[in-house]
PDBQT receptor file of N, H, CA, C and O in Angstrom, charges set to zero:
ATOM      1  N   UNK A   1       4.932 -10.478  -7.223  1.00  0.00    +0.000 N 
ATOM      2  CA  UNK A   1       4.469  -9.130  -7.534  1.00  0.00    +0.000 C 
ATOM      3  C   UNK A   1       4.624  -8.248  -6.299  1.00  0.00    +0.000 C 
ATOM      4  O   UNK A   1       4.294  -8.678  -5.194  1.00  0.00    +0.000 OA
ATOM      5  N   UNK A   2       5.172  -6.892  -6.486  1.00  0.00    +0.000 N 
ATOM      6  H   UNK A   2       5.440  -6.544  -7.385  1.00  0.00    +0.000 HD
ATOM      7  CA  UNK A   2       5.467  -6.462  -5.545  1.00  0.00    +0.000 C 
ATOM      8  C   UNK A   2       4.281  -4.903  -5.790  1.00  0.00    +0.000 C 
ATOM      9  O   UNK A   2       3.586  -4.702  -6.786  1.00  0.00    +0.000 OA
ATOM     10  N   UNK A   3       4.372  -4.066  -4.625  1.00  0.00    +0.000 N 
ATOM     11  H   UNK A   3       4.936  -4.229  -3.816  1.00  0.00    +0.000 HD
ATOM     12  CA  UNK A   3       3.639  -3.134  -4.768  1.00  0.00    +0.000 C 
ATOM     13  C   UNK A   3       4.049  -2.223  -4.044  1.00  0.00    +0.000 C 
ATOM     14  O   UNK A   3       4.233  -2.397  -2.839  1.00  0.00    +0.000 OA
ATOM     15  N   UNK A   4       4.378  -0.482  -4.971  1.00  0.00    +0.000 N 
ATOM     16  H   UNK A   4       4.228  -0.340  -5.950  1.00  0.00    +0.000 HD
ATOM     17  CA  UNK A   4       4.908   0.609  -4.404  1.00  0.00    +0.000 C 
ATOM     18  C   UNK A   4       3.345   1.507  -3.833  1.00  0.00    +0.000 C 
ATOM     19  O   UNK A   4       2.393   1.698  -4.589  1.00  0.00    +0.000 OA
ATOM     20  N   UNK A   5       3.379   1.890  -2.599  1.00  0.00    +0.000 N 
ATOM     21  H   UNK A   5       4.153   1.735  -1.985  1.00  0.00    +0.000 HD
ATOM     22  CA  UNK A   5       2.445   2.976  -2.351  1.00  0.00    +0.000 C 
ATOM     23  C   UNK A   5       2.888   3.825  -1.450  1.00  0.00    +0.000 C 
ATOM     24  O   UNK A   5       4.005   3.436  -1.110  1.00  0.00    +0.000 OA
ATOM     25  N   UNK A   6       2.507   5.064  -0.720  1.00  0.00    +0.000 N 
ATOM     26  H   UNK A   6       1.599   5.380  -0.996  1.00  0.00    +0.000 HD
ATOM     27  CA  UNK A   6       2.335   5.947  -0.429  1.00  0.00    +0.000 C 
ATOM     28  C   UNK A   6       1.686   5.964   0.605  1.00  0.00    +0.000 C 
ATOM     29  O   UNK A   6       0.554   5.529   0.389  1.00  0.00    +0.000 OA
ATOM     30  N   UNK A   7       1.860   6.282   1.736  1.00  0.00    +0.000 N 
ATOM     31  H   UNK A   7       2.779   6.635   1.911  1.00  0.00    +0.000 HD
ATOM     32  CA  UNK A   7       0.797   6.575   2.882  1.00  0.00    +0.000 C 
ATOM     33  C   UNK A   7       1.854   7.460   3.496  1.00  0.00    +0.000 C 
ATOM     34  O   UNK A   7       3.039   7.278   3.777  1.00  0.00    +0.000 OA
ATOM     35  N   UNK A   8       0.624   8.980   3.663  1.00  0.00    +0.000 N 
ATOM     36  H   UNK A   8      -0.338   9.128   3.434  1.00  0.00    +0.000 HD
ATOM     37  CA  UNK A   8       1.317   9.679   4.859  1.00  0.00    +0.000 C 
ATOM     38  C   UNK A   8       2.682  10.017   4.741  1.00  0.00    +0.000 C 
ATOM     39  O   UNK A   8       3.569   9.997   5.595  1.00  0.00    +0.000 OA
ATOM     40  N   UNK A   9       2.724  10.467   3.024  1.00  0.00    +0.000 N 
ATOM     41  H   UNK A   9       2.004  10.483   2.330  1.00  0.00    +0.000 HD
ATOM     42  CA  UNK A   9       4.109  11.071   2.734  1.00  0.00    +0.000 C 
ATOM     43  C   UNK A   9       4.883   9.722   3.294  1.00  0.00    +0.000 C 
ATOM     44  O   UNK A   9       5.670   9.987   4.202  1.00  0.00    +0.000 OA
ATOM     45  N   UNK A  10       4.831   8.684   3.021  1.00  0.00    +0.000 N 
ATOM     46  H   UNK A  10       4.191   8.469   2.283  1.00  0.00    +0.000 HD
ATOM     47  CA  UNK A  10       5.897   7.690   2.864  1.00  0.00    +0.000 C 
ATOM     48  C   UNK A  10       5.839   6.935   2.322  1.00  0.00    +0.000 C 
ATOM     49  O   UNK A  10       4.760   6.349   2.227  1.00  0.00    +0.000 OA
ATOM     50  N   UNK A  11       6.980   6.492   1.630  1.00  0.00    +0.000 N 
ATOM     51  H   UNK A  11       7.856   6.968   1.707  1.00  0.00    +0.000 HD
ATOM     52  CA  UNK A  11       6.897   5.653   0.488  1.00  0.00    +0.000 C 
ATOM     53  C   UNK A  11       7.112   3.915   1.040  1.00  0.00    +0.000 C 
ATOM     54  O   UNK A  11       8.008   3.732   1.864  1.00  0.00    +0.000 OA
ATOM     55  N   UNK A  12       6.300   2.708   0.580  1.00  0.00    +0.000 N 
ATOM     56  H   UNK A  12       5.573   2.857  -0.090  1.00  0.00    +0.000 HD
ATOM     57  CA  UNK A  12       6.793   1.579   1.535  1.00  0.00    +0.000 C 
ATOM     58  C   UNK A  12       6.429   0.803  -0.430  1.00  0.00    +0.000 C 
ATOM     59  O   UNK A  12       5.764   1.196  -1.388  1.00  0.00    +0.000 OA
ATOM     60  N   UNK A  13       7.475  -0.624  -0.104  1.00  0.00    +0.000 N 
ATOM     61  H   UNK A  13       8.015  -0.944   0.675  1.00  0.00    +0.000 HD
ATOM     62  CA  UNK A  13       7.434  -1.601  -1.428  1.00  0.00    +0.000 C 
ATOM     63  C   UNK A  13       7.024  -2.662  -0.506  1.00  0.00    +0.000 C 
ATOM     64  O   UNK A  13       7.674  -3.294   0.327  1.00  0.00    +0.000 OA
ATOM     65  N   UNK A  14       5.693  -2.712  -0.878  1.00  0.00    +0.000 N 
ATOM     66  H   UNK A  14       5.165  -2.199  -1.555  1.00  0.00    +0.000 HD
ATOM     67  CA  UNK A  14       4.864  -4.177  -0.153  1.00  0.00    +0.000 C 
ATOM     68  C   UNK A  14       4.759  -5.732  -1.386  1.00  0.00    +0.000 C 
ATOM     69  O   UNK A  14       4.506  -5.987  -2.563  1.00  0.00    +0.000 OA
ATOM     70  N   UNK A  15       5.095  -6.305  -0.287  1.00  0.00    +0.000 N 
ATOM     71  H   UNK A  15       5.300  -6.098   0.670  1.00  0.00    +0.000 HD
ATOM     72  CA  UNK A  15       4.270  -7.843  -1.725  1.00  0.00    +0.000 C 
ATOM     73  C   UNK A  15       2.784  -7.586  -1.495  1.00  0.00    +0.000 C 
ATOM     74  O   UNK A  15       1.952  -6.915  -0.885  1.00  0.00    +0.000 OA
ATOM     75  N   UNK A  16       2.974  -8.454  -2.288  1.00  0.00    +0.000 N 
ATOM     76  H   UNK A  16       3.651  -8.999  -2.784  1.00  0.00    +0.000 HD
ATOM     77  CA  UNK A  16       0.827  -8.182  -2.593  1.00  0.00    +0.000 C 
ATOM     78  C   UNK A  16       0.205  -8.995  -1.883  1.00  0.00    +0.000 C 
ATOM     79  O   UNK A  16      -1.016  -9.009  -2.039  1.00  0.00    +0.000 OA
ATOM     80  N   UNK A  17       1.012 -10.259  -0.533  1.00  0.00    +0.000 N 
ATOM     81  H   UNK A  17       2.004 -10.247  -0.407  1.00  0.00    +0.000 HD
ATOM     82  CA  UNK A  17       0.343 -10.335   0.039  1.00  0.00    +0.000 C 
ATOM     83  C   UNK A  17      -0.322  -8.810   1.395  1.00  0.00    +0.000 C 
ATOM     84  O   UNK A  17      -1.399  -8.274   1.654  1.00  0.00    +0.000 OA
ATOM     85  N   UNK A  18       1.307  -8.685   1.937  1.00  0.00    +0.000 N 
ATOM     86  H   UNK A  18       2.182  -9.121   1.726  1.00  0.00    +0.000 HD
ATOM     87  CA  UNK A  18       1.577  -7.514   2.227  1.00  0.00    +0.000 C 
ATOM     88  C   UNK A  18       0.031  -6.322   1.763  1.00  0.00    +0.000 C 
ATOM     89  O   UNK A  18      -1.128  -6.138   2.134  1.00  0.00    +0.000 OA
ATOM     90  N   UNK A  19       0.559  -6.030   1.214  1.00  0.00    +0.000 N 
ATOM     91  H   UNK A  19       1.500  -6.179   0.913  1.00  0.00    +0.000 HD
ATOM     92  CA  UNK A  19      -0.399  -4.905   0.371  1.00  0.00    +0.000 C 
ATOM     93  C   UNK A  19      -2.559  -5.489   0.564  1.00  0.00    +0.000 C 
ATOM     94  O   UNK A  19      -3.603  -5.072   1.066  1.00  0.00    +0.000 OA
ATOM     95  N   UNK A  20      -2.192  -6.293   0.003  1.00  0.00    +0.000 N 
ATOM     96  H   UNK A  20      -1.343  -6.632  -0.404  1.00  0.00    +0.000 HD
ATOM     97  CA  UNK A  20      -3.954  -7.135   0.864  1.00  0.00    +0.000 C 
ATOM     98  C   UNK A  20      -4.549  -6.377   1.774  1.00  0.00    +0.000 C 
ATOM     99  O   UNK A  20      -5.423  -5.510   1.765  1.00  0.00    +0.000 OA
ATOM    100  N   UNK A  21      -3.192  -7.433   3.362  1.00  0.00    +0.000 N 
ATOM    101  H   UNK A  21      -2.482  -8.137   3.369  1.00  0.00    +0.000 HD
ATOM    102  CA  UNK A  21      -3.948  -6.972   4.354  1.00  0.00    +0.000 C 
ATOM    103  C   UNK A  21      -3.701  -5.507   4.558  1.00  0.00    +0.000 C 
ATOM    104  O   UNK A  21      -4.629  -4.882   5.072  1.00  0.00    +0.000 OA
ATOM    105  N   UNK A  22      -2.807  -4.968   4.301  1.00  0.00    +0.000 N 
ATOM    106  H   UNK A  22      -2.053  -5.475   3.883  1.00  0.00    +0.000 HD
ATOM    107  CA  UNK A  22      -2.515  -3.251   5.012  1.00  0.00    +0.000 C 
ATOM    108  C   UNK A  22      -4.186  -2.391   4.251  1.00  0.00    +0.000 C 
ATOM    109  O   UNK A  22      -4.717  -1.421   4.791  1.00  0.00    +0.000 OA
ATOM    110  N   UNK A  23      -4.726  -3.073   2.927  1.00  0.00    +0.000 N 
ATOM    111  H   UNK A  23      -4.294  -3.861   2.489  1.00  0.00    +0.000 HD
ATOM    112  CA  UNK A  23      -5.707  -2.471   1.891  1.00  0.00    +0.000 C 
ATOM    113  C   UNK A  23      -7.286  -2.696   3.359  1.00  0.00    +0.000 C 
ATOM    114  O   UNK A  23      -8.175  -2.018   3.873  1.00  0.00    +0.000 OA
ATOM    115  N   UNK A  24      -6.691  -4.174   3.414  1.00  0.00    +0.000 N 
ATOM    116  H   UNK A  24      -5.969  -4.725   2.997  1.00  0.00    +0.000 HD
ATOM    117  CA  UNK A  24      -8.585  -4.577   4.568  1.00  0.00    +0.000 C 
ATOM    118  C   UNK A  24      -8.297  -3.676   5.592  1.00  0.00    +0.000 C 
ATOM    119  O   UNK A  24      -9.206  -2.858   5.735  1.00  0.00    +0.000 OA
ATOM    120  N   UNK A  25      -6.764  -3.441   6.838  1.00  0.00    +0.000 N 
ATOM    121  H   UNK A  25      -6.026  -4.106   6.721  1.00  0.00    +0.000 HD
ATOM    122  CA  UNK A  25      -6.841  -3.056   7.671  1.00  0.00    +0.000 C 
ATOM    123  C   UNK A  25      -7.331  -1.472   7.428  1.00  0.00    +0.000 C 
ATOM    124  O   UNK A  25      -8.305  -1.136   8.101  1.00  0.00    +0.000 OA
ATOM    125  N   UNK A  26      -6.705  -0.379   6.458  1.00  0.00    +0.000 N 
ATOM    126  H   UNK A  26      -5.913  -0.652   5.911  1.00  0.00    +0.000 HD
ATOM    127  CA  UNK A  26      -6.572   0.822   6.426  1.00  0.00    +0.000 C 
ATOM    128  C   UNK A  26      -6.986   1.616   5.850  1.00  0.00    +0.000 C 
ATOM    129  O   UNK A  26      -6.982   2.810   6.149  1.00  0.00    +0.000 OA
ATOM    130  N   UNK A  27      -7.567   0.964   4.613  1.00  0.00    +0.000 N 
ATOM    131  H   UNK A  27      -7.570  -0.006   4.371  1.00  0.00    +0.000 HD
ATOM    132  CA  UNK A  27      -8.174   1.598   3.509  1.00  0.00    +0.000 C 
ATOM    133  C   UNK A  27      -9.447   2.267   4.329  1.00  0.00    +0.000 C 
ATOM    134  O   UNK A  27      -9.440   3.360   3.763  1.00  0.00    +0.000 OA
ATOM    135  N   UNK A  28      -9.829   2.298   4.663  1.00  0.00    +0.000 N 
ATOM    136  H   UNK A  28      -9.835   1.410   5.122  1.00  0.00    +0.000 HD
ATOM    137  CA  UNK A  28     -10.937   3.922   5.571  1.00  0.00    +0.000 C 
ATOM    138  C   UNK A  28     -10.177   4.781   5.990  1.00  0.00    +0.000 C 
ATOM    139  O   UNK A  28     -10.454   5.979   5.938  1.00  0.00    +0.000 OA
ATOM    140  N   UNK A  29      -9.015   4.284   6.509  1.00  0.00    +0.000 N 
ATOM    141  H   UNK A  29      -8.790   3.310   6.551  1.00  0.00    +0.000 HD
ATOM    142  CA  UNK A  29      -8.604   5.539   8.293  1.00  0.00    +0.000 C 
ATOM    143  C   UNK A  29      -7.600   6.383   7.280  1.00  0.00    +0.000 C 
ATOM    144  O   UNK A  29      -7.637   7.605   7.140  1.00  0.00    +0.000 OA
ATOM    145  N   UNK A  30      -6.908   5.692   6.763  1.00  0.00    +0.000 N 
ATOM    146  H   UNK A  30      -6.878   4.699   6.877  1.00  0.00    +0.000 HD
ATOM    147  CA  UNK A  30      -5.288   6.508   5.971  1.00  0.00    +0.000 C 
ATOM    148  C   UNK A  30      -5.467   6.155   4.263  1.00  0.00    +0.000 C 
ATOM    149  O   UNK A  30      -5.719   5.070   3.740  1.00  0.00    +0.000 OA
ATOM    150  N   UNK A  31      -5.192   7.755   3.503  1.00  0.00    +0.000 N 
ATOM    151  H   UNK A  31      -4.987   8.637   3.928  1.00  0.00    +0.000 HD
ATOM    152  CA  UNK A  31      -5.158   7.741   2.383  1.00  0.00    +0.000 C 
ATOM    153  C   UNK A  31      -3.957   7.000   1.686  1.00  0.00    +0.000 C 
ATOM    154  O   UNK A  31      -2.900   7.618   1.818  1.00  0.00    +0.000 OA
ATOM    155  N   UNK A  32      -3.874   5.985   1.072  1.00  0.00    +0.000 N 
ATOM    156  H   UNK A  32      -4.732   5.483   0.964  1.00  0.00    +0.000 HD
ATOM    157  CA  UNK A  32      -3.295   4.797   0.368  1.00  0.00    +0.000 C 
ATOM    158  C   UNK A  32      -3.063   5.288  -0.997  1.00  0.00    +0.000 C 
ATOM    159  O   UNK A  32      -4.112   5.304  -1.641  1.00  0.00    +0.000 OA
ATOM    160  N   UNK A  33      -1.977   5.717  -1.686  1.00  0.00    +0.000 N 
ATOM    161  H   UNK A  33      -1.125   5.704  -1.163  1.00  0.00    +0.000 HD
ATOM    162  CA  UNK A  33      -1.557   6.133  -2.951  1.00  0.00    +0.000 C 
ATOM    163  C   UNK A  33      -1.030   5.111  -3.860  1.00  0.00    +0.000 C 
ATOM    164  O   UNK A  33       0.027   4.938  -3.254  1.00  0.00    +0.000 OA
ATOM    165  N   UNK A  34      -0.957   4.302  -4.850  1.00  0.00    +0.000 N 
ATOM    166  H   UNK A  34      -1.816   4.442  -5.343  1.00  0.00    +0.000 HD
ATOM    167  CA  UNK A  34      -0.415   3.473  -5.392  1.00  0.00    +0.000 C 
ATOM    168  C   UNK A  34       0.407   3.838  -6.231  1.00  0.00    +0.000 C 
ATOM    169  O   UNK A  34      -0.098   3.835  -7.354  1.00  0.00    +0.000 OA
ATOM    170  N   UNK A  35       1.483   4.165  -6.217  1.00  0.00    +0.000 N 
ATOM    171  H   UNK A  35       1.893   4.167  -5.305  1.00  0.00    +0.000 HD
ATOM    172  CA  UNK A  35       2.474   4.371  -6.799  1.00  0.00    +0.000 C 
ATOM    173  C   UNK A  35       2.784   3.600  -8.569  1.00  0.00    +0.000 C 
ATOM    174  O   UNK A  35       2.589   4.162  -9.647  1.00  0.00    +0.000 OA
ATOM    175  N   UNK A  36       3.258   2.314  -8.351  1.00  0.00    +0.000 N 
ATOM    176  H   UNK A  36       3.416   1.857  -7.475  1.00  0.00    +0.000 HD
ATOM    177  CA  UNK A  36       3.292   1.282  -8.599  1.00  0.00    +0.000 C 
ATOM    178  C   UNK A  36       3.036  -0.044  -8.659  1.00  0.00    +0.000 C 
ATOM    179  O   UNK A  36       3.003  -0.476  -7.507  1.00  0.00    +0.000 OA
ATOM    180  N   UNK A  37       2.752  -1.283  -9.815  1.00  0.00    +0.000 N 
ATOM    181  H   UNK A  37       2.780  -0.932 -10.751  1.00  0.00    +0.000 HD
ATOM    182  CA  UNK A  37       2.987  -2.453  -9.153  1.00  0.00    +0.000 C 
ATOM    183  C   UNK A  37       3.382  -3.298 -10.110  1.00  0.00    +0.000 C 
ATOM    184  O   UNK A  37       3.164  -2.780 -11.205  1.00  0.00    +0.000 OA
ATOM    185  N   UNK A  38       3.905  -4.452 -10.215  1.00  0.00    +0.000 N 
ATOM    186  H   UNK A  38       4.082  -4.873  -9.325  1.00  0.00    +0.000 HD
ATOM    187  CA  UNK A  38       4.808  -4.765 -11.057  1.00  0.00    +0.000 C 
ATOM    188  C   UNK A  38       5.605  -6.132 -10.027  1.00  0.00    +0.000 C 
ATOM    189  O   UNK A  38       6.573  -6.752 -10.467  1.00  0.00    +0.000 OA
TER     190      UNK A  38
C-alpha cells in the first residue's frame, strides 16, 4: 500500500511504512494533506 500526500505544496508517494513514521515525526509542526492511498 502506497500513500500520496501533500506537505508544503509538495507532492511525495510514501509506503505506509514510510507514511507512519513521517505521520509520528510531523503531524504537529507541518500540515500533512492526503491525497491518496491505495
Amino acid at each position: 500500500m502506497s500513500v500520496k500526500v501533500k506537505i508544503n505544496n509538495r507532492v511525495f508517494t510514501l509506503s505506509w511504512d514510510e507514511f507512519e513514521k513521517l505521520i509520528l515525526r510531523k503531524a504537529p509542526k507541518a500540515p500533512v494533506e492526503i491525497l491518496s492511498m491505495g
